[in-house]
MARKE-263697 format. One record per residue (C-alpha): residue number from 1; residue in one letter; z, x, y. Coordinates in nm, 4 decimals, m for minus. Layout:
REM residues N
NUM,A,Z,X,Y
...
***
This chain:
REM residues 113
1,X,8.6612,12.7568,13.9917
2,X,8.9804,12.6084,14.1424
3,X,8.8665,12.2741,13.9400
4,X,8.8252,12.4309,13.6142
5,X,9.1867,12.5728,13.6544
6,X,9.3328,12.2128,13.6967
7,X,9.0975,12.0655,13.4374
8,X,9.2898,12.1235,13.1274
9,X,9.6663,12.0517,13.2306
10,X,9.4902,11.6828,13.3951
11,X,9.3966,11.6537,13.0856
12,X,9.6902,11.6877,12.8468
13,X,9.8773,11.4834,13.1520
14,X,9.6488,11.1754,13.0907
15,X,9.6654,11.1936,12.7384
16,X,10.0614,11.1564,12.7326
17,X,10.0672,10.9349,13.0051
18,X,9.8062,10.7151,12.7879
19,X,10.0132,10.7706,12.4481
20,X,10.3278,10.6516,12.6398
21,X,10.1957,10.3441,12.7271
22,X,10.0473,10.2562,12.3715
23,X,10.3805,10.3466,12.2203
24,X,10.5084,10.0801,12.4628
25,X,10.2944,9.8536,12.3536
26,X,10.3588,9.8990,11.9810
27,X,10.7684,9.8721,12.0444
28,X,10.6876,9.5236,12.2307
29,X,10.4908,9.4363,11.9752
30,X,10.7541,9.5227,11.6907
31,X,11.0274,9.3135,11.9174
32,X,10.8274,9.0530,11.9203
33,X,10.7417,8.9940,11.5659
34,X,11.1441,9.0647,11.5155
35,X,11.1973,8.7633,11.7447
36,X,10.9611,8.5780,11.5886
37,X,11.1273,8.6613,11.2471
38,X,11.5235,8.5598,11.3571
39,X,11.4092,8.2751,11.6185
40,X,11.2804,8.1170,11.2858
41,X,11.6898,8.0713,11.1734
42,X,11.7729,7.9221,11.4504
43,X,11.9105,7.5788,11.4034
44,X,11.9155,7.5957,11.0244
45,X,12.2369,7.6170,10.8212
46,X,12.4038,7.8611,10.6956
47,X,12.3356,7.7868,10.3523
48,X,11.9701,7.8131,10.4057
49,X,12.0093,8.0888,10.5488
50,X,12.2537,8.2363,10.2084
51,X,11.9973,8.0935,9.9791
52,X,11.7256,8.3392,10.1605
53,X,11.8885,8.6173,10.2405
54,X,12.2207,8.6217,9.9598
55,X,12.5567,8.6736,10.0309
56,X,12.6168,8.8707,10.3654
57,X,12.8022,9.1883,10.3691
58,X,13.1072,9.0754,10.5936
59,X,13.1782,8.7841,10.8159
60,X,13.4054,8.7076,11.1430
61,X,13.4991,8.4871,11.3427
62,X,13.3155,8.4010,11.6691
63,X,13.5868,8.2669,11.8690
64,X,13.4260,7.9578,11.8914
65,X,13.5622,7.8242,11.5767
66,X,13.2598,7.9443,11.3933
67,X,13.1694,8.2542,11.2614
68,X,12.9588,8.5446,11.2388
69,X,12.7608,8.6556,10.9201
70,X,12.6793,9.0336,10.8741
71,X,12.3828,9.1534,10.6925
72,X,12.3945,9.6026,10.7028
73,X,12.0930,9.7884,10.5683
74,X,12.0854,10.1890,10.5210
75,X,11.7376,10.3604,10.5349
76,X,11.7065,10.7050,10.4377
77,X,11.4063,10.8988,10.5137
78,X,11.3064,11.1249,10.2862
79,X,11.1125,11.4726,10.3470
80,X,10.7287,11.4076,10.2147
81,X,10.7896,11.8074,10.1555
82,X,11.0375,11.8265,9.8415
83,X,11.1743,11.4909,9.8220
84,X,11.5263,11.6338,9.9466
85,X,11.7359,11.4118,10.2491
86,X,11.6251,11.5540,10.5656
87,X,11.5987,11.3138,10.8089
88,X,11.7747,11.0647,10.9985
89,X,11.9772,10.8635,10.8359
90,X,11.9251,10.4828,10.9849
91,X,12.1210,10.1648,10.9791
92,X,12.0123,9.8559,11.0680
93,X,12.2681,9.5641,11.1170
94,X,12.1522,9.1727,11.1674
95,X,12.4152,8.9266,11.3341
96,X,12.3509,8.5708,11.2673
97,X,12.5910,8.3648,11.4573
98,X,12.7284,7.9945,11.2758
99,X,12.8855,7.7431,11.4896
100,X,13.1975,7.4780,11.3396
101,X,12.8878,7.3024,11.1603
102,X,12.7165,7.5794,10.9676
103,X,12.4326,7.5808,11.2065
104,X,12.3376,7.9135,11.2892
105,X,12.2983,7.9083,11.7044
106,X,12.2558,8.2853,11.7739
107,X,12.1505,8.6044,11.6671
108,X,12.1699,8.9923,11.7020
109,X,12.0423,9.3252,11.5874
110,X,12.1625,9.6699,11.5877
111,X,11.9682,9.9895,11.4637
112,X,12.2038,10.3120,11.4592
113,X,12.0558,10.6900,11.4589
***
């Protein structure tokens, strides 16, 4: 009897413990195909990198006498419902970093809730 009580909640404690770890998983997985995707710019120039990708959306100065191109992109998720703006709105901001000879050396993303 005393097993059958414990059965259940053992259960549903497995089950998130198991979805936990797959959801793990599937973020490593996304970082690493992100990597993959920017470690690809490294060491190319920044006009390459224009040609691909267009114009960036601001620049700055990296202190090193180089500077810093800014790519933003918005996402807005949509309720499957009635098409209205209900959820979260996203932004997602890449970093590509250009030293004194237009080689890009570094890189950086940001995602914002």
């Amino acid at each position: 009897m005393m097993m059958r009580r414990y059965f259940f909640p053992a259960c549903i404690i497995i089950a998130t413990l198991i979805s936990c770890g797959s959801s793990q998983k599937a973020q490593q997985a996304k970082d690493a195909k992100e990597n993959a995707l920017f470690n690809k710019w490294l060491k190319h120039s920044k006009s390459e990198l224009t040609r691909a990708w267009g114009p960036p959306d601001s620049t700055v100065t990296d202190g090193k006498r180089g500077e810093i191109l800014i790519y933003k992109e918005r996402v807005d998720f949509k309720s499957v419902m009635n098409e209205n703006y209900t959820g979260t709105l996203y932004s997602f901001r890449k970093q590509m970093y250009v030293n004194a000879d237009s080689i890009i050396y570094n890189w950086k993303v940001w995602r914002r809730k």
